[in-house]
N, C-alpha and C positions, 0 to 999 in steps of 0.2 A: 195666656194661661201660665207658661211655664213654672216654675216652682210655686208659683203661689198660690193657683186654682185660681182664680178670683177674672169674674167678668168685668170688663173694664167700661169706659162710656167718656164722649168729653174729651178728646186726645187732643191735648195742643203741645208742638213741638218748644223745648226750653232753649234749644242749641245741641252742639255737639263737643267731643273734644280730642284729641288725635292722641294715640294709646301705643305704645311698645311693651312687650312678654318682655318681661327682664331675664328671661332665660334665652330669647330671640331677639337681640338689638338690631335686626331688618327689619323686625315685625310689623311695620307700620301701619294701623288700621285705626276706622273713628266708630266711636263709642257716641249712639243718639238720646239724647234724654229727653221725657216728655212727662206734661202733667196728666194727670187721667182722673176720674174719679171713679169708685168700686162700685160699678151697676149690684152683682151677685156674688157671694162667698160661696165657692164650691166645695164639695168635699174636699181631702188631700189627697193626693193620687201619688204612686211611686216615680221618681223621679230615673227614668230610662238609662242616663248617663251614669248613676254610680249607686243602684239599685236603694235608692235609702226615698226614705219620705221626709221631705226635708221640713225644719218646725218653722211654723209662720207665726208672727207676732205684726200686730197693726200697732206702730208708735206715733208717739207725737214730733212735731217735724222738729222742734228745741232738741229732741234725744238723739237725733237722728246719728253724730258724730261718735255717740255711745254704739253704735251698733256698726255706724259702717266708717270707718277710721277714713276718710278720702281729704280730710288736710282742707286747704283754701278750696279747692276744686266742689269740694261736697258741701262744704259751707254754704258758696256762693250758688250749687246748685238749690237748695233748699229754700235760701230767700228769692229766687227765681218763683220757684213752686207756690212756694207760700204768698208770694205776690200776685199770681195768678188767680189762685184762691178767691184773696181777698177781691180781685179787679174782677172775675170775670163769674166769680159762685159766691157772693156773699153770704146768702143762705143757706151755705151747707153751716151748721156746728163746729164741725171740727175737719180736720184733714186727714186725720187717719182712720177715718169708716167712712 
């Protein structure tokens, strides 16, 4: 659920990738990524952490570097995603509903 509302279904793991806070160069911790597809759209709900209701947009996976700046790393997660899609949900339309 977290920011997004949104029930998920279909969880297959992409990899993962090992993460430093640049404000903590100890920080060391891994970041897991996964494909999912959107069972139910929930309401929006306030987000507990910094009292805002944060805005959701469902993109297409080509936009995706427009929205989340993540360089090679987000690239390659995407065609990951999107190849999943293709091999394992052909019949879904589209990837972002």
């Amino acid at each position: 659920m977290e920011e997004a509302d949104v029930e998920i279904e279909n969880i297959i793991p992409l990899g993962f990738q090992n993460s430093v806070f640049l404000d903590e160069p100890d920080s060391d911790h891994q970041q897991l990524r996964y494909f999912a597809t959107v069972k139910k759209i929930l309401p929006q709900s306030i987000d507990s952490a910094y009292e805002i209701i944060p805005k959701r947009k469902f993109i297409d996976p080509k936009d995706f570097q427009k929205y989340c700046s993540w360089g090679k790393i987000g690239e390659e997660m995407m065609k990951e995603a999107v190849l999943v899609k293709e091999t394992e949900f052909p019949k879904l339309k589209d990837l972002k509903r």
